[in-house]
C-alpha positions in Angstrom: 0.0 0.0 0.0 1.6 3.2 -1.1 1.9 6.4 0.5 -0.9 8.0 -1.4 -3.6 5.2 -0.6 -2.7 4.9 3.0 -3.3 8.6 3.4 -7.1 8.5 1.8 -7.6 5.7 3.7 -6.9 7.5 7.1 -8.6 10.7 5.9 -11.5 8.4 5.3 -11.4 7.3 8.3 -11.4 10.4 10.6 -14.1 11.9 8.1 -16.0 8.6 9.0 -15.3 8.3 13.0 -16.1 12.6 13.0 -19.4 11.5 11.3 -20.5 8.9 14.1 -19.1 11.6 16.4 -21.3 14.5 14.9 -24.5 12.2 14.8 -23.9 10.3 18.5 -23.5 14.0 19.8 -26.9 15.5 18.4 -27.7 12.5 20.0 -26.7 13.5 23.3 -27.0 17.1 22.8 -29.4 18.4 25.0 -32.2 20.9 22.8 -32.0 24.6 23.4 -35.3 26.6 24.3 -37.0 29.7 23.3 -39.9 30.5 25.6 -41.9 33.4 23.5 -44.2 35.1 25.7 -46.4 38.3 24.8 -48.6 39.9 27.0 -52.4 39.6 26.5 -52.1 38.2 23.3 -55.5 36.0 23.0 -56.0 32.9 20.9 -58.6 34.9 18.5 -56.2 37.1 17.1 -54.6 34.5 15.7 -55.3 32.7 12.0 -54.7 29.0 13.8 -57.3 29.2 16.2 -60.2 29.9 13.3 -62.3 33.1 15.4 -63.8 35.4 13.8 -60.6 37.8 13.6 -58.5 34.7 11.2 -59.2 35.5 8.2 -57.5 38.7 8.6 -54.5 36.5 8.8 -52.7 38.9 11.8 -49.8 36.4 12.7 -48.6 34.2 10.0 -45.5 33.9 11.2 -46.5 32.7 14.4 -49.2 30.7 12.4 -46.5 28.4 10.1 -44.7 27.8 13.3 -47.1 26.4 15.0 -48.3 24.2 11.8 -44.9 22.8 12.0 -45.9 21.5 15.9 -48.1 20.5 18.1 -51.3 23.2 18.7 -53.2 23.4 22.1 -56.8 24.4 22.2 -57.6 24.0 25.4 -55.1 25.5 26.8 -55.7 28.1 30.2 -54.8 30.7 32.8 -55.4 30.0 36.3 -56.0 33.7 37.4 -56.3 36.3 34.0 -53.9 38.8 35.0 -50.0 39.4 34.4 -48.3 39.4 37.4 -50.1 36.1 38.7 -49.9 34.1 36.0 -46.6 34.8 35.9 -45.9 33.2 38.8 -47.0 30.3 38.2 -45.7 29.9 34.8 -42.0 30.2 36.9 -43.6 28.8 40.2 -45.1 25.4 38.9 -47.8 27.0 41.9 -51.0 28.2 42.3 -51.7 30.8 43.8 -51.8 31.2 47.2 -48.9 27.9 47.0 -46.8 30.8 45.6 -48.2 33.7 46.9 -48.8 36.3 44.4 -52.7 36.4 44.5 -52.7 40.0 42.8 -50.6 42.5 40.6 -49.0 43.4 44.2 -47.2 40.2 44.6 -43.6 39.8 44.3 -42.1 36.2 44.0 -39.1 35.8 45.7 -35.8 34.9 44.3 -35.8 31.3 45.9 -39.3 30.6 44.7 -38.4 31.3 41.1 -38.3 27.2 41.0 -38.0 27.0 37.1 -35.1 29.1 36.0 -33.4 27.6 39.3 -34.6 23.3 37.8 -33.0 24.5 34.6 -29.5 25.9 35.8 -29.5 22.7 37.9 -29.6 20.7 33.9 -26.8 22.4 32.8 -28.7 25.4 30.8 -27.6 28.8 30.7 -30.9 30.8 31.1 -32.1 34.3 30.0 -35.0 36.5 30.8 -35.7 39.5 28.3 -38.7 42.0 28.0 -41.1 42.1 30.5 -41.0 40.6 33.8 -43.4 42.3 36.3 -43.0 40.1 39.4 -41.2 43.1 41.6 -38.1 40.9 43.1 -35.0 40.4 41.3 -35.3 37.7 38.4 -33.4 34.1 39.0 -31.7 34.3 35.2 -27.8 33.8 34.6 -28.7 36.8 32.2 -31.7 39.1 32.4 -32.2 42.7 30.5 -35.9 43.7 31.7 -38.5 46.7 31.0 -38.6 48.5 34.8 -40.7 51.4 33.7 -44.4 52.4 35.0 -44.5 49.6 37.9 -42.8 47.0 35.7 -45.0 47.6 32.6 -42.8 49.4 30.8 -43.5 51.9 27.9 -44.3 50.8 24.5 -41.6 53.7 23.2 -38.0 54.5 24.4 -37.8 52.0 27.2 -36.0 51.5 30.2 -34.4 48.4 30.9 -32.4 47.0 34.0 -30.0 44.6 32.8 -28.0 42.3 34.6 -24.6 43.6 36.5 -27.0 46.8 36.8 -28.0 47.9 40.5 -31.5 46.2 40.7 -34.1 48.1 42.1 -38.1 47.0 42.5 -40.0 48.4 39.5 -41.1 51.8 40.4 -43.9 54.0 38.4 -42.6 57.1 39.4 -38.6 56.5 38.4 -36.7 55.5 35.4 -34.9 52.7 36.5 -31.9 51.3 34.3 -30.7 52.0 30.7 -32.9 53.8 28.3 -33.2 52.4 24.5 -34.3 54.2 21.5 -37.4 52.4 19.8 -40.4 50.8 19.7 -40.8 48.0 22.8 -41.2 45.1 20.6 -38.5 46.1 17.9 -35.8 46.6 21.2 -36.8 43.7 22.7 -36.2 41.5 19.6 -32.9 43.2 19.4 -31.4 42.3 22.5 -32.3 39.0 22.6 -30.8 38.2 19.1 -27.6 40.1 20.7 -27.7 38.1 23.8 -27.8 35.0 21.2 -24.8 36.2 18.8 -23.1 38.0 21.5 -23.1 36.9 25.2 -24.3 33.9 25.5 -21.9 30.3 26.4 -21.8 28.9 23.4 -20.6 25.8 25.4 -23.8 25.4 27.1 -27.5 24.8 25.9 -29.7 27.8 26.3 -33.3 28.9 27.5 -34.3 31.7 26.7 -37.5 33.3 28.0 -38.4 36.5 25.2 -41.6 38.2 26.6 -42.9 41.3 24.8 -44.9 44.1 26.5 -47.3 44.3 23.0 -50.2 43.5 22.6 -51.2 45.2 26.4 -52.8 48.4 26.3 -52.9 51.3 25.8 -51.8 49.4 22.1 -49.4 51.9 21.3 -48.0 50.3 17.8 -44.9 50.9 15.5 -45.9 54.2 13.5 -45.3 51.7 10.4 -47.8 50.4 11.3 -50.1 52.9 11.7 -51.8 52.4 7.6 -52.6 48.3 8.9 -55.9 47.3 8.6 -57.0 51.1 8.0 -59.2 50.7 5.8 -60.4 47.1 6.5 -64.4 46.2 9.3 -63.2 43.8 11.7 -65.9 41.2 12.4 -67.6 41.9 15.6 -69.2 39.5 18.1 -72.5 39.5 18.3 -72.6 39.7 22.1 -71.0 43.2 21.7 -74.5 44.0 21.2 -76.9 41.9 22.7 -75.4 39.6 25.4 -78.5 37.5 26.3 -78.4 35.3 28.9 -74.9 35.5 29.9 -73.8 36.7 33.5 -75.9 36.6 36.7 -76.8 39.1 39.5 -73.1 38.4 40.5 -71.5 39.9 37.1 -74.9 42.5 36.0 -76.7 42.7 39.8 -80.5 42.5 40.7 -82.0 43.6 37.7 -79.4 44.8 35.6 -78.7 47.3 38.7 -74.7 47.1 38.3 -74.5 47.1 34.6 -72.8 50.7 34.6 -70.1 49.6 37.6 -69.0 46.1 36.5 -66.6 45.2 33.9 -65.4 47.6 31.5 -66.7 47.8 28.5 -66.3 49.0 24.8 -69.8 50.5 24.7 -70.8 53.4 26.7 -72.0 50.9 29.6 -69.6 51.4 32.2 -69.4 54.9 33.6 -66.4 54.0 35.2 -63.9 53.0 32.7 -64.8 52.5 29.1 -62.7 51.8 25.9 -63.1 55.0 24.3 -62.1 57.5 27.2 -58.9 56.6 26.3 -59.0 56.0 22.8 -60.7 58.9 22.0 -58.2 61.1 23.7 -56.0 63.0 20.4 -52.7 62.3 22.5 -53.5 58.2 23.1 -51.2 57.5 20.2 -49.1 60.6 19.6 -45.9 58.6 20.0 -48.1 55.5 16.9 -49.9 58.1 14.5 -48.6 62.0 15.6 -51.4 63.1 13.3 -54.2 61.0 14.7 -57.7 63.0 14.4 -60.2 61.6 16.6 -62.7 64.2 15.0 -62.3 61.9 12.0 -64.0 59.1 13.3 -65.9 59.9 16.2 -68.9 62.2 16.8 -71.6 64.2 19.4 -74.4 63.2 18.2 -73.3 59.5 17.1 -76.3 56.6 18.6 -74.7 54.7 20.8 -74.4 51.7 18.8 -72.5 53.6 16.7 -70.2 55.1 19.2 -69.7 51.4 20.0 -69.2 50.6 16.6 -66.2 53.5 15.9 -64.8 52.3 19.0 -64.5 48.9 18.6 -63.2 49.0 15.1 -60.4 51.4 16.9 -59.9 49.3 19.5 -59.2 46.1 17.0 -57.2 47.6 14.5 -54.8 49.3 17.4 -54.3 45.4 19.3 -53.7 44.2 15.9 -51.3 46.1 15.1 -49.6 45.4 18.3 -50.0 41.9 17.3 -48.8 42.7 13.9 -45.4 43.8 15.7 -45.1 40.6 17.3 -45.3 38.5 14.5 -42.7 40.1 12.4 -40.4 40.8 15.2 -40.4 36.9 15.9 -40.1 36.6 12.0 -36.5 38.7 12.7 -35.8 35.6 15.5 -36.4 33.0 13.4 -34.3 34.4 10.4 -31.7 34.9 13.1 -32.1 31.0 14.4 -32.1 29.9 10.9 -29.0 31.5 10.4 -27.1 30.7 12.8 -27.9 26.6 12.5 -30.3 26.7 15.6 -33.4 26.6 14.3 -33.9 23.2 14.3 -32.2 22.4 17.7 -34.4 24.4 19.6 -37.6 23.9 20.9 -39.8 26.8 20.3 -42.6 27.5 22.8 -45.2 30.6 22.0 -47.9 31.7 24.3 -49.9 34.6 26.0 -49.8 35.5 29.7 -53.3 34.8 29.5 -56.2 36.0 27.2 -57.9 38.9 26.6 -61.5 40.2 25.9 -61.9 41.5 22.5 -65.7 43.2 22.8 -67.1 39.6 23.2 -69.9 40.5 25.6 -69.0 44.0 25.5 -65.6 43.9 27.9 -62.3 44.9 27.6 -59.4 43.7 29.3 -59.2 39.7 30.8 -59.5 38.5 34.5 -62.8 36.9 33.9 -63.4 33.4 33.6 -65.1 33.8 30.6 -63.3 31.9 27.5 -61.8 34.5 25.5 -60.1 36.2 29.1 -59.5 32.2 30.0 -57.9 30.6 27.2 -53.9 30.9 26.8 -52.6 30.6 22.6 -50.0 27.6 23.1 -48.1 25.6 20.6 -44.7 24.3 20.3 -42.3 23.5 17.7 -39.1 20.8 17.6 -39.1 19.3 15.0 -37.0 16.4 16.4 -39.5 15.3 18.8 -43.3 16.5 17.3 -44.4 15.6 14.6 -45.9 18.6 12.4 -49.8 19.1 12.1 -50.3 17.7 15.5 -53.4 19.5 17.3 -54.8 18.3 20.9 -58.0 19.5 23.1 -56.1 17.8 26.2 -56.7 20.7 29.3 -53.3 22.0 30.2 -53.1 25.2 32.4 -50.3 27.7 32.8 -48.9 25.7 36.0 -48.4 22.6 34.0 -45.5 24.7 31.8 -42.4 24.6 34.5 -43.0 20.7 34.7 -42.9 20.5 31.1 -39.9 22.6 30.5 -37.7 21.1 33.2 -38.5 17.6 32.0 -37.8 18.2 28.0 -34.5 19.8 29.2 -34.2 16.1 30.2 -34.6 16.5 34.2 -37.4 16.0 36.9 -40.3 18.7 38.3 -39.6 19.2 42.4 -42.1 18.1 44.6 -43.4 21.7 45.6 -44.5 22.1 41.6 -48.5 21.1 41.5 -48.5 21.2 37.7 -48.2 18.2 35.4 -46.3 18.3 32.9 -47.3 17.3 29.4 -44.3 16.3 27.2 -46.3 13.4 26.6 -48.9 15.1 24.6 -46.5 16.9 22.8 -44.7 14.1 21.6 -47.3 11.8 20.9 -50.6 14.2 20.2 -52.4 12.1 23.2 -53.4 11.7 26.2 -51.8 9.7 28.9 -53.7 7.6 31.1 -55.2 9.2 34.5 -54.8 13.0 32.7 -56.6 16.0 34.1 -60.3 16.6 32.5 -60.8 20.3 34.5 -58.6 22.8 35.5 -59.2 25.0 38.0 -59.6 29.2 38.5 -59.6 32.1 40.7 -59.9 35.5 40.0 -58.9 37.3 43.1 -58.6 41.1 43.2 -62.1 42.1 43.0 -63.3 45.0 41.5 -59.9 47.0 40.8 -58.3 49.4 38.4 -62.0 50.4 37.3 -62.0 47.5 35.2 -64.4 46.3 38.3 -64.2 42.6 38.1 -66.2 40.2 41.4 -63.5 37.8 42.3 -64.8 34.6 41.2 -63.8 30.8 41.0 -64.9 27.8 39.2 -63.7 24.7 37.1 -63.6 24.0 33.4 -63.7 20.8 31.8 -64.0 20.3 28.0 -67.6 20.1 27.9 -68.8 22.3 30.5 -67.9 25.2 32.9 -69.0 26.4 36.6 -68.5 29.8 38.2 -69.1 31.1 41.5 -68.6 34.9 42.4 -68.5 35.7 45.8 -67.8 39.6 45.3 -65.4 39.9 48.0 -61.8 41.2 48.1 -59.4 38.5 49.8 -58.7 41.3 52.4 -61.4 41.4 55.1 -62.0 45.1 54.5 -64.9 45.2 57.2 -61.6 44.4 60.0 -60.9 47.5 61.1 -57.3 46.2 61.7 -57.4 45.2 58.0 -54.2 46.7 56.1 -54.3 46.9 52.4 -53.4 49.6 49.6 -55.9 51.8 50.1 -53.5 54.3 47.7 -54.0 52.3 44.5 -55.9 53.5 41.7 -58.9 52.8 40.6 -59.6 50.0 43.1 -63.0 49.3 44.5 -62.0 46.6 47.2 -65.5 48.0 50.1 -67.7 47.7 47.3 -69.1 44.1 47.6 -70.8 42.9 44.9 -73.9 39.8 44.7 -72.8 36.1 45.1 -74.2 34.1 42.5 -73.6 30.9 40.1 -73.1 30.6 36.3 -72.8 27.8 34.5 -72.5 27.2 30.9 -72.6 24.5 28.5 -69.9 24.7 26.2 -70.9 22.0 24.1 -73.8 23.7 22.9 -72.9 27.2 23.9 -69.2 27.7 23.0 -69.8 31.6 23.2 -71.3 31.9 26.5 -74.6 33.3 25.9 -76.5 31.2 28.2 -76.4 31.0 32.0 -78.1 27.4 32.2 -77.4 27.2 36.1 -81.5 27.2 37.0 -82.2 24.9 34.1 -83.4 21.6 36.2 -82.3 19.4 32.9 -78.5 20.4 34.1 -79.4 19.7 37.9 -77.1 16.3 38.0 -74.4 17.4 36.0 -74.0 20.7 38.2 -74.4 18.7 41.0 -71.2 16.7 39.9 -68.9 19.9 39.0 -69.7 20.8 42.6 -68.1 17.9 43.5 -65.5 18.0 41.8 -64.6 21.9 42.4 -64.5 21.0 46.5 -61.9 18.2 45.4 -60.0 20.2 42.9 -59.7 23.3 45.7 -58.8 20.9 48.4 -56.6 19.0 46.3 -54.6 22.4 45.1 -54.5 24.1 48.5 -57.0 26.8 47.2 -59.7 26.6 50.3 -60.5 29.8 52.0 -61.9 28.4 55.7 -58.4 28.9 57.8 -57.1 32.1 55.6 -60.0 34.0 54.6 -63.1 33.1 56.8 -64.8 36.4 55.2 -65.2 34.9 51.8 -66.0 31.2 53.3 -68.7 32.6 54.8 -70.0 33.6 51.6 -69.1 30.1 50.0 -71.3 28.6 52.8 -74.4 31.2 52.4 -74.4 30.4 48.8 -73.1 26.8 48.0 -76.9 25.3 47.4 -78.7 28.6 46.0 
């Protein structure tokens, strides 16, 4: 064998040894993850999802990746408002297991539990955008909006980045570095710079990207003030005419409260309506400078048509929040692609919680009514789901950290009390024994003039329960109560009507029927009773020891 054959030979070799190498390491190689996360971005403003708002095809992006994986309809918040939902996305917890019932709550360094799992598994984990959960965040690397309370502004940001002094967000300061943009164009930025830049490259990654958009007051990109201009967005018909929906507990003895709870689109609520913000010439002066309200609203409109003008406003200002999103996650993807990560990384896109669109003329979320409920959710990887996979199995937003810690290959603690569903995602079903309700509580009570009851109930795929018990979790008849009597817009005195609701989504997906008196239902109500005492014992979510004031009410009520 001459010199020139026993050198191919060995290169052969080496190229054939690095070849098994290359394959038995992507083997091995643990997947990175991208947690996208935007903030009240509801399942019907997407196409995938089929509402009424689909065909105006607002997220395509987001759309073809989550044809390429595995899509959750039933999907849900515990509690329908940012900062605890939050918490129990990095929890695993409920909430009084983790302790941030309302936007007040803070969770602790130490109970971070799902930043901490994944550190523990060898990841090197991010947090960028919006945090909103007060203490420091539990992230090898975090860059986050500390503006306004931890909401941060929509334009020109502040940030607090890691190695920076960390202070609690505070509405009155500036806390941080200041960036020059749009929210959702910066935020995009420094992640893919964290990803080029700063990351170990030695190490897998998790990266959590939450955007402030779509949350109001929907301040968009000025390019894309000309979107959907000219286009009617479908309305819902209970914009109009809501039926038989609510109870005494959500409308009050005949239709007394109507004009005091939940805020609304229409002219309804006195309080705090839709248009007394977007009506106001300087609500988007930073979006459209030249915006005329004159041009679209009038004096002596009819009210429907008042509602009308403001609806269409309303719509076409979240969508083009939502229209920010989906490009600016375009940008990440062309970045992933780019760079060879695409296909190693599980991507993981979701809302931190829903969000009323008009349907039964509200704004905002917090109810337990579907479209406030019900969390977008899909993931892609392609290594693991298959594409076109779609499942109506109930998850909730405490069954995430379980998931996440066990497809970065380790184990949920014990403290978690989600489930986690990797399962599902790689198989498209059910395992034996999974959850058929999930559980949620509403707990603030009539705050921020948005003047929601606090209400709890179970879902399961067929039917849902809800009982309001109109009571703040503070007793605020003890005299030696403490509570922030300082914050705005909060009516935590004004106690509202207990009642029931109870709907069946089977044959009334949208809600328009309180069937609670209807004798035929008597059994089957009977049942979710049942099973909501088991499902509050179960989850630590009982009221007798901690908050006697609202078991009384529970007790009053249980059998009206």
């Amino acid at each position: 064998m001459n010199f020139k054959t026993i050198t191919s030979f060995t290169l052969a070799l080496i190229a054939s040894t690095s070849l098994v190498a290359q394959k038995s390491n992507k083997k091995t190689q643990k997947p990175n993850i991208i947690y996208i996360m935007s903030d009240d971005h509801t399942s019907q403003a997407f196409g995938i999802y089929g509402s009424r708002l689909a065909k105006l095809n607002p997220t395509p992006t987001l759309d073809k990746i989550a044809k390429e994986g595995i899509i959750f309809d039933n999907c849900f918040v515990n509690n329908s408002i940012c900062t605890p939902s939050r918490a129990s996305i990095l929890s695993g917890q409920y909430s009084q297991a983790n302790g941030v019932l309302d936007l007040e709550g803070e969770l602790p360094m130490e109970r971070q539990y799902l930043p901490i799992e994944l550190k523990k598994l060898g990841y090197q984990t991010a947090l960028i955008g919006k945090w909103h959960l007060e203490a420091q965040p539990n992230f090898d690397y975090y860059n986050v909006l500390t503006q306004h309370g931890g909401q941060g502004s929509y334009f020109d940001p502040y940030l607090t980045e890691t190695g920076m002094p960390y202070a609690k967000p505070d509405a009155a300061k500036q806390l941080g570095k200041q960036y020059q943009g749009h929210s959702t164009d910066v935020i995009t930025d420094i992640s893919i710079n964290w990803l080029k830049n700063k990351r170990d490259k030695n190490k897998p990654f998790v990266l959590f990207h939450h955007y402030k958009a779509p949350h109001d007051n929907f301040e968009y990109a000025p390019r894309y003030k000309d979107y959907l201009e000219n286009v009617e967005i479908p309305e819902p018909a209970s914009l109009y005419d809501n039926k038989n929906n609510g109870s005494i507990g959500t409308r009050g003895v005949n239709d007394a409260l109507i004009h005091d709870i939940g805020s609304s689109v229409s002219k309804r609520n006195t309080i705090r309506s839709q248009g007394m913000m977007l009506w106001d010439k300087n609500s988007v002066k930073n979006s459209d400078p030249n915006f005329d309200p004159a041009k679209k609203i009038r004096d002596d409109m009819s009210g429907r048509d008042y509602t009308h003008a403001t609806y269409q406003e309303y719509l076409k200002r979240y969508l083009r929040c939502v229209k920010g999103v989906d490009d600016n996650v375009a940008r990440l993807v062309a970045f992933l692609k780019k760079e060879g990560l695409y296909d190693n990384t599980i991507i993981i896109y979701t809302g931190d919680q829903g969000f009323m669109l008009g349907e039964h003329d509200y704004i905002d979320k917090r109810w337990m009514y579907e479209e406030s409920m019900r969390m977008p959710f899909f993931v892609r990887f392609p290594e693991k789901i298959k594409a076109g996979l779609r499942t109506d199995a109930i998850i909730n937003n405490t069954d995430f950290a379980p998931t996440i810690i066990e497809l970065a290959g380790g184990k949920a603690p014990k403290q978690m009390q989600g489930h986690s569903f990797k399962q599902i995602l790689e198989t498209g079903k059910e395992p034996k024994g999974w959850q058929q309700s999930t559980y949620y509580r509403y707990w603030m009570h009539m705050a921020h003039a948005h003047a929601n009851p606090a209400h709890f109930g179970i879902r399961t795929k067929k039917y849902k329960l809800i009982f309001f018990y109109g009571k703040y979790w503070v007793d605020t008849q003890d005299p030696n109560a403490d509570w922030n009597k300082k914050s705005w817009g909060n009516r935590f005195t004004f106690d509202t009507p207990a009642a029931w609701e109870f709907y069946d989504l089977s044959k009334d997906p949208q809600e328009m029927n309180n069937a609670y008196s209807d004798p035929a239902y008597k059994n089957i109500i009977a049942d979710l009773k049942k099973q909501l005492v088991s499902k509050r014992k179960e989850l630590n979510e009982e009221d007798g020891a901690k908050f006697p004031h609202i078991q009384k009410v529970i007790d009053a009520h249980w059998n009206d």
